[in-house]
N, C-alpha and C positions, 0 to 999 in steps of 0.2 A: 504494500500500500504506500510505504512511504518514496519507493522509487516511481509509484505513478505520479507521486502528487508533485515531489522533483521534477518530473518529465514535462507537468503540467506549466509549472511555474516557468519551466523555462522555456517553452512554446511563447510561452504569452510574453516574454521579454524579447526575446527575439522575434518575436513580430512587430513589438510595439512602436519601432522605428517608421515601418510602413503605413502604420494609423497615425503614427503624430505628423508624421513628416507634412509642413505647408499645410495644414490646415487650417491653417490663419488666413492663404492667399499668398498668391506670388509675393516673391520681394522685388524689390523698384531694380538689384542686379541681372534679372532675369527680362526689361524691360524692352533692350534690344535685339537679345536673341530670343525673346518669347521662352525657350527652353527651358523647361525646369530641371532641379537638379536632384532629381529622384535617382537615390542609390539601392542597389543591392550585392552585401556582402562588400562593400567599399566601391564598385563598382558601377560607374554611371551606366541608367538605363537608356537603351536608345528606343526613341520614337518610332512608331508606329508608321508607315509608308503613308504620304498623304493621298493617294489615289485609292488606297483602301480604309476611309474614313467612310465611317455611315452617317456622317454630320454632314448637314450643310447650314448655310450662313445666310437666312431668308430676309429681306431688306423693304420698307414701306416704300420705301422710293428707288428711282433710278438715276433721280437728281438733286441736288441741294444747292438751295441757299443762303448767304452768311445770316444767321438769327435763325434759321430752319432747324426743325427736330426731325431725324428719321429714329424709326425704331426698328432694334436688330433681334432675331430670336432665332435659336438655334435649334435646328429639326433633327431626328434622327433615333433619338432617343435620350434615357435619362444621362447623366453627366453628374461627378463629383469637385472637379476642377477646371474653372475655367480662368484665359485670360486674353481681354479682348481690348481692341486697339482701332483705332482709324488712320491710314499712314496715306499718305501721297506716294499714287502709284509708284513704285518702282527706289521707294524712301524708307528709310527705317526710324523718323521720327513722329513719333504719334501726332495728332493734330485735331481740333477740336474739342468740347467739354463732353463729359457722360455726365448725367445726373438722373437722381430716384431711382436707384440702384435697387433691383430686386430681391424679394428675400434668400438670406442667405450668399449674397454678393455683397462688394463695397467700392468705394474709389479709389481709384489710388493712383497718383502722383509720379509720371516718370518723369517728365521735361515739365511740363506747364499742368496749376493744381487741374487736378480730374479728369487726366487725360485717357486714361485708362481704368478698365472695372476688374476686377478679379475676387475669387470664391473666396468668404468670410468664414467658412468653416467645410466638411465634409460632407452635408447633407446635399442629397439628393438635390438636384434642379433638370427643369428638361423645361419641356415647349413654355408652359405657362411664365418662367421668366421674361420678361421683356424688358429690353436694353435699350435706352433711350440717348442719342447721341445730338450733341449741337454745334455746328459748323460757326468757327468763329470769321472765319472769312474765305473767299472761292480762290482757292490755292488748285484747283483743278481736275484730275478726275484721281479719286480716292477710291480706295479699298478699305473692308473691314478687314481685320487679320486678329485669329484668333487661335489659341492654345485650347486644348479641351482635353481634360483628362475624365476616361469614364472610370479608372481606377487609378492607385497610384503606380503599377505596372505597366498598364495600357493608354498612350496618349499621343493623341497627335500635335505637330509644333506647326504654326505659322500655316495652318487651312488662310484662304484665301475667300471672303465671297465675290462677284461680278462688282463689274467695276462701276461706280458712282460720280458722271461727273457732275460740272460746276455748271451751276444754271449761266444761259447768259444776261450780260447783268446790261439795262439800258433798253433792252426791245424787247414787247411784251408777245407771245406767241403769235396773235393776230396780225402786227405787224410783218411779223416772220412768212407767215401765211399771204398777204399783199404783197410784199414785194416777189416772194418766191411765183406765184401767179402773174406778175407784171412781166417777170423772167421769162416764162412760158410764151405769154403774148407777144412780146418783144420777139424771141427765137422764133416764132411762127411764124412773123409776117416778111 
């Protein structure tokens, strides 16, 4: 009995690294490379292939404007880690504010306050989370980029959703629509 209860004890030590680990949320070092620094037996874990992710990064709009909110929510299924970013395509510095952070998320702070959200503890989140993001000005066509851990074994780095650009700023659709019609006409005659 006494070598089960040994055996027991030490299961649960030697697991515990795996439940504590970031459960807090990313740290603001992990900001650039998205990456988390999940170990096993000293040993960094590698990420999940991003083509065999069963997340995707579902977006209210396909445009923004500076003051604009879109909201981000992520499909696929439930998720214990996440961490999520807005970057200027082809940029690794986040851009824009998040705010009202869903249960179980928070903000957090890598360049500029709350430019980035990541998981406040290890519970469960999936679709009902929604990620509320604000363009502080049209830097051009953006991407979400997110980290999603659905364990702390299993995770993908830097998913991508389609790309968001920048409304244009000055000519309201309708105008866009005249002139492009006057174009027509013009070439016609």
């Amino acid at each position: 009995m006494r070598v089960y209860f040994k055996l027991c004890v030490l299961a649960v030590v030697v697991s515990m690294p795996s439940v504590l680990a970031r459960q807090s949320g990313a740290p603001t070092s992990a900001c650039t490379s998205m990456r988390p620094g999940h170990r096993f037996n000293g040993t960094l874990i590698e990420p999940q292939e991003p083509d065999q992710s069963p997340y995707s990064i579902v977006l209210s709009s396909s445009e923004y404007s500076p003051g604009e909110t879109i909201t981000v929510t992520i499909q696929g299924g439930d998720y214990r880690g996440v961490l999520l970013q807005v970057r200027k395509v082809g940029e690794d510095t986040p851009t824009g504010t998040w705010s009202n952070p869903p249960n179980d998320t928070k903000l957090l702070t890598c360049t500029n306050s709350n430019d980035a959200v990541t998981h406040a503890n290890t519970n469960l989140k999936g679709e009902d989370s929604v990620y509320t993001w604000t363009s502080s000005e049209n830097v051009g066509a953006v991407q979400i980029v997110a980290t999603i851990a659905e364990s702390y074994n299993v995770f993908w780095v830097q998913l991508v959703s389609d790309q968001v650009s920048g409304a244009v700023q000055g000519a309201s659709p309708n105008i866009l629509l005249l002139l492009l019609v006057a174009l027509f006409v013009f070439l016609g005659e």
